[in-house]
N, C-alpha and C positions, 0 to 999 in steps of 0.2 A: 365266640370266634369260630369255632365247632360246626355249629350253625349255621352260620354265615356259610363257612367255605360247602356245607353241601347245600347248600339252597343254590347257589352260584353255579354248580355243579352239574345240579338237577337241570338249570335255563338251560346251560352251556350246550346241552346234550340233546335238546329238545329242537327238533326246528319251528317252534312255536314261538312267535316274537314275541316279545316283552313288554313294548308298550302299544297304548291303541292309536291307532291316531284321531281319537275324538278328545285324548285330553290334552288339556293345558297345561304345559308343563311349568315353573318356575324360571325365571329368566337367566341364572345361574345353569341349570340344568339345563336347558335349550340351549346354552352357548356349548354345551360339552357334547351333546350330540349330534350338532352344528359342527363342531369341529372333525367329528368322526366320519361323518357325511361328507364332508370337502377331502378330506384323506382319499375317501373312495373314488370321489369324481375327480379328484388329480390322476390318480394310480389308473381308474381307465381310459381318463382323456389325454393326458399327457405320453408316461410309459408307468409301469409297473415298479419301476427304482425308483421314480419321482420324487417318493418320501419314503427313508430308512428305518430305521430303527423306532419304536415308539418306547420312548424312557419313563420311568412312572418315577420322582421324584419323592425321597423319605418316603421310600417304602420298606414295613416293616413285617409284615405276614403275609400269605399265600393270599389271602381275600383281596388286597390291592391288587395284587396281577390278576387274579380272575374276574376282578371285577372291571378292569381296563379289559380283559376276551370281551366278558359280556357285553361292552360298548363296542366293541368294532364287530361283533356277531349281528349286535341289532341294526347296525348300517351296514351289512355286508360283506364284509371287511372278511369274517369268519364264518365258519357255521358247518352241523350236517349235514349231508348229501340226503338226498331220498333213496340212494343205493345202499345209504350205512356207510357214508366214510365221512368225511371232514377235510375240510377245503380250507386255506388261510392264504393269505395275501399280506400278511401282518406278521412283525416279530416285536418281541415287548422286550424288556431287558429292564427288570427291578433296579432302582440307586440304590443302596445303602448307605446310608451318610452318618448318621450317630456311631458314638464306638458300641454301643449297646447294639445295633441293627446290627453292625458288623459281625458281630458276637455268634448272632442266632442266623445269619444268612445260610450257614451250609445247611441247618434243619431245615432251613425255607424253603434251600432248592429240593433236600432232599422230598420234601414233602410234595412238592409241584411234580417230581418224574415221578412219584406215586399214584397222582391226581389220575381216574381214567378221564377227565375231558383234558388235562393240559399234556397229557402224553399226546391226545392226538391233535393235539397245536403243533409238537415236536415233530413227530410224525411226515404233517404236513408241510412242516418244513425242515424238515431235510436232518431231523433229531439235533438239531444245534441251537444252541445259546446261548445267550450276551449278557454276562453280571457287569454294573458299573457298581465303582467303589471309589464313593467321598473322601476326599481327603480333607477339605474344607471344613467340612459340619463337626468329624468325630475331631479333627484337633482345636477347637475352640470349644467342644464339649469337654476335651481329656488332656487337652498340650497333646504338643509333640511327641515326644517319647513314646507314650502310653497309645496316640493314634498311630504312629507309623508302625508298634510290635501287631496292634488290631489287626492293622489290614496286611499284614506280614500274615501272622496265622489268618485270617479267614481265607487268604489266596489258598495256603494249601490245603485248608480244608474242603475249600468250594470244589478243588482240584479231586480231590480225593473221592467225593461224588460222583462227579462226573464221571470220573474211569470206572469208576464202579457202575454206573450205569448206561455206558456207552456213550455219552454224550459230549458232542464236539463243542467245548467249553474259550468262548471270548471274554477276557477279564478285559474291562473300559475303565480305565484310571482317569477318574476326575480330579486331575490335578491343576492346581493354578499357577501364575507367576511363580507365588512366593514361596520359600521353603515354609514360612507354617502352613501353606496347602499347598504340600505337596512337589514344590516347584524344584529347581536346580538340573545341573545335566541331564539331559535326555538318557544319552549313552548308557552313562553310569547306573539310572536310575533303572534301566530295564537289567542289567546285567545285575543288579542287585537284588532284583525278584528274587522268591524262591526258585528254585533248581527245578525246570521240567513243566513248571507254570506255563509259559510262554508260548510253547511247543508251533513256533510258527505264527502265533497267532495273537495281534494286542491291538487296542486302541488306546485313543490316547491324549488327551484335548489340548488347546493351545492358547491362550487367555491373553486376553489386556495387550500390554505393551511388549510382550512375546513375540506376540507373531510380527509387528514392525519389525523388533531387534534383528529376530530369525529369516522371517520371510520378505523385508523389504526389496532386496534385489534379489537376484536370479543365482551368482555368486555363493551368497550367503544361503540362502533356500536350499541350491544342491546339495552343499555340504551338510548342514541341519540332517536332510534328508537321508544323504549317506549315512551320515553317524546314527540314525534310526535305523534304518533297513538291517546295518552292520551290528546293533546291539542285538536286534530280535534275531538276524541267523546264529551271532554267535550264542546267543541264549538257549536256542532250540537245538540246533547241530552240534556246537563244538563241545569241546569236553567239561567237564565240570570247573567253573568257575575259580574254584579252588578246594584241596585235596582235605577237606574235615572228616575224618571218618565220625562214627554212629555217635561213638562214648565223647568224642568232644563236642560234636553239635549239640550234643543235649545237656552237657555243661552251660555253653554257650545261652540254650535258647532258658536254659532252669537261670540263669542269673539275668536275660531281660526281663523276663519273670517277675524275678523281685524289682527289679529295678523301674520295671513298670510301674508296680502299685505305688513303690514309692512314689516317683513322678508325679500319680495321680494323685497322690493325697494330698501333696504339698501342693499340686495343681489348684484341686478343690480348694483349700485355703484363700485361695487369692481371690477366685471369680464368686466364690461364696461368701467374701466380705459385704457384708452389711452394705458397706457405702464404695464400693469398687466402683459400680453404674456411675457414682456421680464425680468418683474421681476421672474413670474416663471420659465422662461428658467435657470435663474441663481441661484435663491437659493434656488435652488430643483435640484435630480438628475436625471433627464429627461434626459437629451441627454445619457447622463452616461446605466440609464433603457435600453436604445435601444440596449446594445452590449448582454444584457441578451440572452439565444435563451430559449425562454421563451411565452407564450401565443399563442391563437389562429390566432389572429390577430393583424395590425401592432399596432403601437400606434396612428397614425395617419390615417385618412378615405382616404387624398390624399397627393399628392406628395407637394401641397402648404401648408406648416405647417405654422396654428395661429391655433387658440383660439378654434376657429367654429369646426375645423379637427378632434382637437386632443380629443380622445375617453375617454370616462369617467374613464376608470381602471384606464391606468396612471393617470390620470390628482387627484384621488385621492391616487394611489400608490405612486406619487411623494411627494405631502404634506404629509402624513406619513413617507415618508423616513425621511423627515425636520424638524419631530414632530411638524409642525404648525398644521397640521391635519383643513385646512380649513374647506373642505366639510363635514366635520363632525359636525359644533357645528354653524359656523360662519353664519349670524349676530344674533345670538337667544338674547344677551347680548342689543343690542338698541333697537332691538323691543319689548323684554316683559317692557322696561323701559319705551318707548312711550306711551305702551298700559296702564300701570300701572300709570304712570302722567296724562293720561287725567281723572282719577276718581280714585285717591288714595286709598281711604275709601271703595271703594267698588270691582276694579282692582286685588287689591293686594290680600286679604281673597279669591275671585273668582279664581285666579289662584293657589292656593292651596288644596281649596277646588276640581280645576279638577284634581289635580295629587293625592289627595287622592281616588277619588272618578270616575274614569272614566280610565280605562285600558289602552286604545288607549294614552290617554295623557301620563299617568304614564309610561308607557313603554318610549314614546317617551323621556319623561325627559330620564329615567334613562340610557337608552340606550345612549344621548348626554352628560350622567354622568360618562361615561366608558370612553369615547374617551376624554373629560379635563382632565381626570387622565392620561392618557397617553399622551396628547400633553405637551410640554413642550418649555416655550417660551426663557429658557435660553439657549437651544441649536438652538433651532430654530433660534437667534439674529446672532450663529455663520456661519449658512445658509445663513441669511442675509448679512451674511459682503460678501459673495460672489459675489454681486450686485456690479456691477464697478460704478454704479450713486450714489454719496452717497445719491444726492437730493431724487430719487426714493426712494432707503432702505430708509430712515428715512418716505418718504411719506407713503408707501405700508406698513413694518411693524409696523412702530408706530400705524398706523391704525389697523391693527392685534393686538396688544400685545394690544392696550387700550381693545379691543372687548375683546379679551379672559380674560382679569381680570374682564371684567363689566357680561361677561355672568358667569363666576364663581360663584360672588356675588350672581348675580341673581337667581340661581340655589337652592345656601344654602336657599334661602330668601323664597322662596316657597316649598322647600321642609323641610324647617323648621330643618337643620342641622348644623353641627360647621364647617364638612369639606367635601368635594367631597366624595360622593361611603361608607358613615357613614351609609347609610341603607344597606349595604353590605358589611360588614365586612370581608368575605373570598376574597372576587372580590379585594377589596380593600390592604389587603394583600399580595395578588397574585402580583401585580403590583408594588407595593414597594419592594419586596423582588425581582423585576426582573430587578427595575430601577438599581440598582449600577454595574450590568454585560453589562445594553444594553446601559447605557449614555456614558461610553470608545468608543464602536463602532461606535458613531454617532459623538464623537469627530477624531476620526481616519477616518471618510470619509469625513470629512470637509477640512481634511487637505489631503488626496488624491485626491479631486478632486480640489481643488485650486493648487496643485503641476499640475495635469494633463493638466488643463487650463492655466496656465499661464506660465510653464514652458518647454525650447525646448527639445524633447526627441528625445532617438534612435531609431527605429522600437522593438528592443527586451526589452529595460526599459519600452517604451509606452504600449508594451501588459502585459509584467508583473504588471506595474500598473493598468492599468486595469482591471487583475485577480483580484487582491488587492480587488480594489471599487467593484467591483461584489460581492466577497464573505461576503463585508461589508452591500451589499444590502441584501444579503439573509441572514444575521445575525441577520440585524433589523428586519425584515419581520417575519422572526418565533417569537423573541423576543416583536414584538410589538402584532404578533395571528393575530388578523381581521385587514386585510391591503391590502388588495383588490379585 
């Protein structure tokens, strides 16, 4: 890797092109340099804003970003001057999407404001930078829990770089609908940052059936937009969020800490079951999703479909269709009970005490408070019966329904209520008054897609069933709101 980043290094700095144009390139490779070339004939025939940002996707070291310069240097994009400067018309901005990437992103940046060719990319534009951070990838790699403390520390570590080396720092949260990626109040969610992250400055994406709910009329859009504007000034300007001095935040962040590993191990357990893949093939409607024409991209990364492939939207679109709503809550229920058994008397008041008293947590409960209101394990049972192992079904969701009753408990128990979504009484309304229209529909695809499965059709029954479950997918989907 070593290697790599100075060979990269060496081109970057060279006004000497890269490739000849007498070869032939690969038809893969010509679409990519094809693509960099059009960037540039936009940017000068159109205007120079034409096309923003250039996002490098599951990126994991300094060689991904220098190697996306290197492509827009050899279409013009970048490059040295013959006076000795460097000239860009281009800004890149690495994803981070694994909790692992997350992990090593601040060495990444730091390593690039080291770089002498990408200092003078900075330079050339104006020393500023744009990190995106997955919400998507690392919580279907780690759960919830364990991805939302990730990208909690890697903000302020990215942060911590930057000031230290001058650099005017854009965090772009790839967040989706749902709360397992990342979704739930705007507002909330920026004022939940870390303290001083923000400083004026966020992006911030808007997915799926979001932007309908949010942006359909003009009404709804203003205010949406308010409540953004008014989180990131009070984020940036107003006073601190809430008054934790040094000795308790670091109580605070030393018990997500544990509470993270825990998460993740009990996490691991689940998606590293032997036969989890085949129990969600079955009682979720995955295969079913695929006839949607629907999304950017497939559901799968390649043509060999498991676990590893299959991309994070479905993989939480599917459990929401099932109302088991994994990636949303699943295992918060063992871990804060491990955490809480090994020092009772002092565990349990601390973990109250953070959801009173610490943004970042309280969101996160409440936000893992929305999606138990809306999972529901007695339809979910009937997803289950879809499973042809009985031995699996009883292994995989007994394992589930125990969790989602213990993290229920758990939930009331620290936040000191009788029932789910009791500090939200409208939210909580909302949802009951929605369950008696959406739980029919979720019993009528149980039984369309066990008809579709198990039973011989014509060509023209097999498509009209089909229409059927489709229209049942997109029924629960607006009925359930954040769902992917």
């Amino acid at each position: 890797m070593k290697k790599k980043v100075e060979i990269l290094t060496r081109e970057l700095m060279t006004m000497r092109p890269l490739l000849s144009p007498h070869w032939t390139l690969s038809p893969e490779s010509q679409e990519v340099i094809d693509t960099f070339a059009a960037m540039k004939k936009i940017k000068g025939t159109l205007d120079p804003d034409a096309i923003g940002t250039y996002i490098i996707s599951m990126a994991s070291g300094m060689s991904d970003i220098l190697a996306v310069l290197l492509l827009a240097k050899e279409t013009g994009l970048c490059g040295p001057t013959p006076e000795g400067g460097f000239r860009s018309e281009i800004d890149i901005a690495p994803l981070f999407e694994t909790t692992e990437d997350l992990r090593t992103a601040p060495a990444v940046l730091q390593g690039l404001l080291q770089n002498p060719a990408y200092r003078l990319q900075l330079e050339a534009r104006g020393r500023q930078q744009e990190i995106m951070l997955g919400y998507s990838d690392s919580s279907k790699d780690s759960g919830i829990l364990t991805s939302s403390w990730a990208l909690y520390k890697s903000q302020i570590h990215l942060w911590e770089v930057a000031r230290k080396e001058g650099i005017a720092l854009t965090l772009f949260h790839g967040r989706g609908g749902t709360v397992g990626r990342g979704g739930g109040p705007t507002h909330r969610a920026i004022l939940a940052q870390p303290h001083h992250t923000v400083d004026g400055r966020i992006k911030i994406t808007e997915q799926g059936e979001v932007i309908s709910s949010k942006y359909a009329n003009q009404g709804t859009a203003s205010h949406q937009l308010e409540l953004l504007i008014t989180g990131v000034l009070k984020a940036a300007f107003g006073p601190a969020p809430s008054q934790i001095n040094a000795d308790r935040m670091a109580r605070f962040q030393t018990a997500l800490e544990e509470l993270s590993q825990l998460a993740y191990r009990r996490y691991r357990d689940l998606v590293e079951h032997p036969d989890l893949y085949r129990y969600f093939q079955e009682s979720t409607p995955i295969s079913e999703i695929g006839f949607l024409k629907m999304g950017s991209r497939p559901a799968f990364r390649s043509r060999a479909k498991s676990m590893k492939d299959l991309r994070a939207i479905p993989w939480i679109f599917s459990w929401t269709q099932s109302r088991q709503m994994i990636g949303a809550w699943y295992p918060l229920g063992s871990a804060f009970k491990a955490f809480v058994d090994r020092d009772p008397a002092v565990h349990g008041p601390l973990l109250s005490e953070m959801y009173r008293s610490w943004p970042f947590f309280n969101n996160l409960i409440d936000n893992i408070q929305m999606t138990l209101a809306k999972a529901d394990m007695h339809i979910a049972q009937h997803y289950a019966e879809l499973v042809s192992d009985p031995q699996l079904r009883k292994a995989i969701f007994g394992q589930v329904r125990k969790e989602y009753d213990l993290t229920v408990e758990t939930i009331k128990h620290i936040t000191g209520q009788t029932d789910i979504l009791d500090n939200d009484p409208s939210l909580q309304r909302s949802i009951r008054l929605r369950t008696p229209f959406l739980d029919p529909i979720n019993y009528i695809q149980v039984n369309l897609i066990e008809k579709l499965r198990t039973q011989k059709l014509g060509k023209k029954e097999r498509e009209e069933l089909i229409h059927a479950i489709l229209l049942t997918i997109n029924c629960i989907a607006t009925g359930m709101r954040n769902t992917g």
